[in-house]
N, CA, C and O of each residue as an XYZ file, in Angstrom:
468
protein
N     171.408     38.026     83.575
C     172.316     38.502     84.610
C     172.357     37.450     85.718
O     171.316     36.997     86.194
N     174.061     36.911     86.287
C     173.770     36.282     86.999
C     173.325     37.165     88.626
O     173.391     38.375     88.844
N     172.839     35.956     89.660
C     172.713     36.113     90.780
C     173.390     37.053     91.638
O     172.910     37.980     92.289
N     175.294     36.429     91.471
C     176.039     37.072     92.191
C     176.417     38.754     91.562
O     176.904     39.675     92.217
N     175.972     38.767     89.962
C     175.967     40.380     89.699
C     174.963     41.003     90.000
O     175.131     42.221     89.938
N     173.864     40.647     90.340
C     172.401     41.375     91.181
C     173.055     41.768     92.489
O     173.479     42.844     92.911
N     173.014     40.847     92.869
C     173.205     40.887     94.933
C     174.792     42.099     94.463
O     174.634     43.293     94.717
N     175.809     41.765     93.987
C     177.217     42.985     93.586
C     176.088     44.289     93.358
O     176.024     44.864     94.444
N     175.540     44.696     92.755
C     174.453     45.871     92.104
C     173.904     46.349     93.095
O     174.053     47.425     93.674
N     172.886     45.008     93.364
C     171.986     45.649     94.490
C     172.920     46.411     95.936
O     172.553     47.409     96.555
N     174.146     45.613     96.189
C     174.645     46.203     97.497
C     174.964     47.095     97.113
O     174.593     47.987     97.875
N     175.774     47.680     95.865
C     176.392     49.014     95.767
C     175.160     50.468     95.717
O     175.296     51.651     96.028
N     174.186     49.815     95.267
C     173.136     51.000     95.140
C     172.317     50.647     96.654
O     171.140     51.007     96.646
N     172.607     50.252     97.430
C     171.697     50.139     98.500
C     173.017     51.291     99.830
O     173.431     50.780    100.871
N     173.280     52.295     99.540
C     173.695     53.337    100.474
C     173.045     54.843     99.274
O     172.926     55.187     98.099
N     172.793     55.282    100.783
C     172.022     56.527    100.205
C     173.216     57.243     99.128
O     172.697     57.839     98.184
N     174.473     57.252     99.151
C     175.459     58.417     98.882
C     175.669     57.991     97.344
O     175.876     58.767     96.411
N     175.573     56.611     97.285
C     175.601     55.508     96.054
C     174.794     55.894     94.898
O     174.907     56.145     93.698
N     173.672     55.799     96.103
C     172.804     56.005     95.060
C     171.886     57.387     94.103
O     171.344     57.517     93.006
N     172.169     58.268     95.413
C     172.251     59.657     94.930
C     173.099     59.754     93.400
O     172.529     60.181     92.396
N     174.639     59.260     93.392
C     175.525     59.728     92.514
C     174.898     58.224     91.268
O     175.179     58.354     90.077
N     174.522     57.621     91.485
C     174.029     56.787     90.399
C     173.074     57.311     90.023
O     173.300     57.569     88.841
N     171.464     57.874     90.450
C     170.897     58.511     89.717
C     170.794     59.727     89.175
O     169.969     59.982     88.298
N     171.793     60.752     89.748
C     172.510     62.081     89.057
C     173.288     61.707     87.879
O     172.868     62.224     86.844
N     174.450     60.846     87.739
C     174.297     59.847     86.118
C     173.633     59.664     85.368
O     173.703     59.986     84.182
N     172.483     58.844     86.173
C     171.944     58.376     84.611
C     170.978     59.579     84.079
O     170.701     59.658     82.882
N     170.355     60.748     85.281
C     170.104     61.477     84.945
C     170.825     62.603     83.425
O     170.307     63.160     82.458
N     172.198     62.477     83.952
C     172.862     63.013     82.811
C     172.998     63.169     81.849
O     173.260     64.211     81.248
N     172.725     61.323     81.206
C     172.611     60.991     80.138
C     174.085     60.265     80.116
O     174.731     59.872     81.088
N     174.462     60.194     78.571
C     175.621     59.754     78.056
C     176.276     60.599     78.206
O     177.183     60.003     78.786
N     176.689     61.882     78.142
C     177.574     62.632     78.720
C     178.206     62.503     79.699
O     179.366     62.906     79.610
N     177.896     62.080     80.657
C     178.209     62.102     82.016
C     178.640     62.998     82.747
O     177.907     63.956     82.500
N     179.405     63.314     83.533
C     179.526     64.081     84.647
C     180.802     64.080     85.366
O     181.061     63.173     86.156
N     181.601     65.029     85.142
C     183.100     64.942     85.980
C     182.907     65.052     87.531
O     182.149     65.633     88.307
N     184.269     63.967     87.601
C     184.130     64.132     89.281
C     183.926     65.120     90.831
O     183.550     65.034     92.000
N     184.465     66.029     89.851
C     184.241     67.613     90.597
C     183.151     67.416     90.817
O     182.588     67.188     91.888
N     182.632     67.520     89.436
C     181.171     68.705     89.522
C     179.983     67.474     90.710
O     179.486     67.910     91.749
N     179.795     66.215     90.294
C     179.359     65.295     90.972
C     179.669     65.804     92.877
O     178.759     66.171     93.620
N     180.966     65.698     93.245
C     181.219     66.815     94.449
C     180.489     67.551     94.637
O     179.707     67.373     95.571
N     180.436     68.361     94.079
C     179.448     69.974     94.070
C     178.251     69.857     94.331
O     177.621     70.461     95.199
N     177.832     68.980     93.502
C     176.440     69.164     93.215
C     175.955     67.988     94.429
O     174.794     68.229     94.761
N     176.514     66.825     95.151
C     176.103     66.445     96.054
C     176.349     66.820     97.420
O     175.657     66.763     98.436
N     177.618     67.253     97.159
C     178.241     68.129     98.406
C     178.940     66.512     99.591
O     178.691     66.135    100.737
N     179.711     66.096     98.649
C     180.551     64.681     99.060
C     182.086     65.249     99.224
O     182.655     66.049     98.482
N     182.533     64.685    100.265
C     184.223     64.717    100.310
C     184.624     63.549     99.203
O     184.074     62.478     98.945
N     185.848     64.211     98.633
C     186.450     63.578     97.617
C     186.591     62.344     97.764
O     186.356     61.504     96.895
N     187.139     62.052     99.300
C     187.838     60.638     99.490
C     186.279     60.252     99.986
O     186.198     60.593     98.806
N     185.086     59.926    100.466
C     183.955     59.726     99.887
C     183.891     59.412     98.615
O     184.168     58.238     98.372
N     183.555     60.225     97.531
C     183.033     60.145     96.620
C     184.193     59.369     96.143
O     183.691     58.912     95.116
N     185.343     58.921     96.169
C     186.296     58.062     94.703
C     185.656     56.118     96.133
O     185.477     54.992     95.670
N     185.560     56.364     97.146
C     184.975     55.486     97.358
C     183.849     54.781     96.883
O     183.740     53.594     96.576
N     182.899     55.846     96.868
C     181.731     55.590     96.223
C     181.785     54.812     94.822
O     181.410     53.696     94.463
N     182.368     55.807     94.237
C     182.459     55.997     92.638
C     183.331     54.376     92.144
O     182.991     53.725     91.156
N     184.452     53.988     93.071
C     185.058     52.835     93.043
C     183.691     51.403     92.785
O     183.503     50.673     91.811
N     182.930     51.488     94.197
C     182.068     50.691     94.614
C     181.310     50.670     93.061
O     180.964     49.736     92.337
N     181.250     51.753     92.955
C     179.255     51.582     91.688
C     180.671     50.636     90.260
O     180.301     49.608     89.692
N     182.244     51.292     89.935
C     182.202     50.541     88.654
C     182.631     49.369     89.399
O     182.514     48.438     88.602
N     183.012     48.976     90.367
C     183.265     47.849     90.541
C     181.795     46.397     90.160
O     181.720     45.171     90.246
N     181.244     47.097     89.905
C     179.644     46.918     90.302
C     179.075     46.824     88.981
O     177.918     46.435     88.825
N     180.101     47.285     87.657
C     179.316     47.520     86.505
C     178.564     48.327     86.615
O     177.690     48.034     85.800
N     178.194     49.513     87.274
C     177.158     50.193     87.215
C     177.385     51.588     86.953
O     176.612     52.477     87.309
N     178.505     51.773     86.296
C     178.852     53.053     86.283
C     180.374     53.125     85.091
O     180.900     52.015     85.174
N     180.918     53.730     84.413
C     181.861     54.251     83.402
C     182.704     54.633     83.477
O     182.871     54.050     84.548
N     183.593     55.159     83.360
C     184.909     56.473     83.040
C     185.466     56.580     82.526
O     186.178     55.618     82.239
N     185.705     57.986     81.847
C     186.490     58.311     80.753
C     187.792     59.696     80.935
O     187.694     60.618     81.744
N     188.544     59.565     80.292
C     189.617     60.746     80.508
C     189.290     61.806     79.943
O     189.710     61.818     78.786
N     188.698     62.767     80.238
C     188.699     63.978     79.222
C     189.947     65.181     79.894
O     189.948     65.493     81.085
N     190.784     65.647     79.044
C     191.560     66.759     79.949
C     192.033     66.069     81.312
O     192.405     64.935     81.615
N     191.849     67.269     81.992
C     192.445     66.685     83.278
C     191.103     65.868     84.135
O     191.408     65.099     85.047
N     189.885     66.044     83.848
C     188.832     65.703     84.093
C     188.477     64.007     84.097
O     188.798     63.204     83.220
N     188.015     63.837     84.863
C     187.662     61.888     84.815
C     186.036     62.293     85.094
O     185.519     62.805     86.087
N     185.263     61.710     83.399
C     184.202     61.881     83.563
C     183.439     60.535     83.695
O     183.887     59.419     83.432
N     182.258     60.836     84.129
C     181.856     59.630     85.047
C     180.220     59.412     84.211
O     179.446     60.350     84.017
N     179.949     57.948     83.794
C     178.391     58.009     83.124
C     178.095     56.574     83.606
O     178.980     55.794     83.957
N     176.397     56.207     83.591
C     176.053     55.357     83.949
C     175.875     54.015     82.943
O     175.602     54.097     81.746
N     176.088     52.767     83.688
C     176.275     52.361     82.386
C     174.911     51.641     82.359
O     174.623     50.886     83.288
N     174.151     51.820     81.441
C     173.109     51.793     80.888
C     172.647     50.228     80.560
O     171.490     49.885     80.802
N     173.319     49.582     80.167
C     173.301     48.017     79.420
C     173.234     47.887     81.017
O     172.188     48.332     81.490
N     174.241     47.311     82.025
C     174.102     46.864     83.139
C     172.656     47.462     84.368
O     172.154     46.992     85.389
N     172.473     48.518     83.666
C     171.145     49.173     84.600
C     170.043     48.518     84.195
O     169.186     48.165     85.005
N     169.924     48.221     82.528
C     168.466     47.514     82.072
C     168.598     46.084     82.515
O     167.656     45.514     83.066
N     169.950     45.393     82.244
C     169.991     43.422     82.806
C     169.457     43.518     84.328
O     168.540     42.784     84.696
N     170.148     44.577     85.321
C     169.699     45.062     86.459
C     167.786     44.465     87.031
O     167.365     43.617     87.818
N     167.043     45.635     85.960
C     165.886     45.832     86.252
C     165.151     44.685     85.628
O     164.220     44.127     86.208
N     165.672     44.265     84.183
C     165.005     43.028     83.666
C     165.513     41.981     84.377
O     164.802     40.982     84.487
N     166.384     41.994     84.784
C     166.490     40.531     86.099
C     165.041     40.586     87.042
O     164.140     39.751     87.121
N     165.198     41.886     87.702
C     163.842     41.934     88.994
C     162.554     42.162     88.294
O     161.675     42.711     88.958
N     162.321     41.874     87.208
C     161.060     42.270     86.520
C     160.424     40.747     85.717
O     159.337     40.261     85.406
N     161.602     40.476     85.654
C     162.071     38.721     85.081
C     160.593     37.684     85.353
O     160.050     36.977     84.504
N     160.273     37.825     86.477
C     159.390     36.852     86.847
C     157.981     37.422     87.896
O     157.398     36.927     88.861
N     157.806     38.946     86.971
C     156.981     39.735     88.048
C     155.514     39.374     87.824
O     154.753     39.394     88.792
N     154.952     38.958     86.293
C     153.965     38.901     85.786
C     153.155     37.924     85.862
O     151.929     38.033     85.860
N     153.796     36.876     85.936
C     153.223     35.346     86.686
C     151.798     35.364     86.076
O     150.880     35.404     86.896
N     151.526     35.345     84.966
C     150.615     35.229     84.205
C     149.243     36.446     84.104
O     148.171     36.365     83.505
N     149.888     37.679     85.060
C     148.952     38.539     85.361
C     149.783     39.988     84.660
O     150.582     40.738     85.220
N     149.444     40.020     83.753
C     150.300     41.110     82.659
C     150.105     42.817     83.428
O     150.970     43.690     83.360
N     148.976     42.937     84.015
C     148.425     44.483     84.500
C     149.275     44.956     86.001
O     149.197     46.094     86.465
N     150.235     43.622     86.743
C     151.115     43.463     87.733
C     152.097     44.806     86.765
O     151.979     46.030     86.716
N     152.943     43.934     86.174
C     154.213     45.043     85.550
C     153.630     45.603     84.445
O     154.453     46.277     83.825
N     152.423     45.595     83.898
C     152.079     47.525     82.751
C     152.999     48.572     83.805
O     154.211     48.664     83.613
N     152.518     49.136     84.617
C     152.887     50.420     85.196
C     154.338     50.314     85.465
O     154.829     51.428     85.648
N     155.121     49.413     85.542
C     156.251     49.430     85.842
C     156.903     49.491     84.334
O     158.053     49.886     84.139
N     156.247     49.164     83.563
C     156.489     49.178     82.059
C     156.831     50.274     81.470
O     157.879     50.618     80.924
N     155.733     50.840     81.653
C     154.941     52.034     81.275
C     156.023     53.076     81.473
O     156.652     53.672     80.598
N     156.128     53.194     82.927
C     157.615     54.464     83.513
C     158.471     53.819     82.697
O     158.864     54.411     81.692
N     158.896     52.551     82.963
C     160.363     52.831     82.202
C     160.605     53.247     80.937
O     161.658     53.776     80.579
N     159.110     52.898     79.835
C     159.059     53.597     78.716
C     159.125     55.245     79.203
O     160.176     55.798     78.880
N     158.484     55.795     79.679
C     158.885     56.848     79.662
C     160.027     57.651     80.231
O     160.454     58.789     80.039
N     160.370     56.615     81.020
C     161.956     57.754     81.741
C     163.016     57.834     80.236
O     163.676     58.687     79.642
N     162.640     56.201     80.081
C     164.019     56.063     78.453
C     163.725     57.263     77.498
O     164.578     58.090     77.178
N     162.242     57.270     77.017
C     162.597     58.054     76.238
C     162.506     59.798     76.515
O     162.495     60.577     75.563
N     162.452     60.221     77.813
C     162.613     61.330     78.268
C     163.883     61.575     78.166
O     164.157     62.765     78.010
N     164.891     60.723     78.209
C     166.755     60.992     78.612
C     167.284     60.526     77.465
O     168.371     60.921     77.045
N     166.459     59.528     76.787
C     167.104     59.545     75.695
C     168.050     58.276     75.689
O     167.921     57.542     74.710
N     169.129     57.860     76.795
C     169.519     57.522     77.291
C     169.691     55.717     77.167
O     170.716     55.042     77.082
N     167.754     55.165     77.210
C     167.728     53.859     77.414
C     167.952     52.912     76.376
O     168.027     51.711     76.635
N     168.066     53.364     75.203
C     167.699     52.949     74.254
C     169.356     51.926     73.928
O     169.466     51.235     72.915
């Protein structure tokens, strides 16, 4: 991943409202989540949230699809792992027990959601 798509990533997930609706995504899974319900469940004004929601795919960090009248919304997964393996990239510096634990969770969030794989 280059530079300028980290620093694009990192700014879009660095507002609280961002990032709320990015990890209610990936929480989701592959299914994702229509724009309503995302509303609801964060309790965002619309014109908010298509801001938001603009920012994260502009960002690669996020999906959409047409279902019905519905625009459903999922995280995009490939750009979340280049994301974290960028900042993880050069964490170990010859000391492997630095990133185990950071390892470790991400093995387990993936295969809790299913999701990472």
């Amino acid at each position: 991943m280059e530079t300028k798509s980290v620093v694009t990533s990192l700014a879009a997930l660095a507002h609280e409202g961002r990032l709320a609706i990015f990890r209610l995504l990936v929480q989701a899974g592959p299914n994702g989540v229509a724009a309503g319900k995302i509303a609801r469940r964060l309790g965002v004004l619309p014109n908010t949230l298509s801001a938001s929601l603009n920012i994260l795919s502009h960002a690669g960090l996020i999906d959409s699809r047409r279902e019905g009248r519905s625009i459903i919304y999922t995280a995009h997964y490939d750009t979340m792992r280049q994301l974290l393996a960028f900042l993880m990239e050069d964490c170990c510096a010859g000391s492997p027990e630095i990133c185990a634990p950071l390892i470790a969770i991400a093995s387990q969030s993936c295969g809790a959601q299913g999701a990472c794989t």
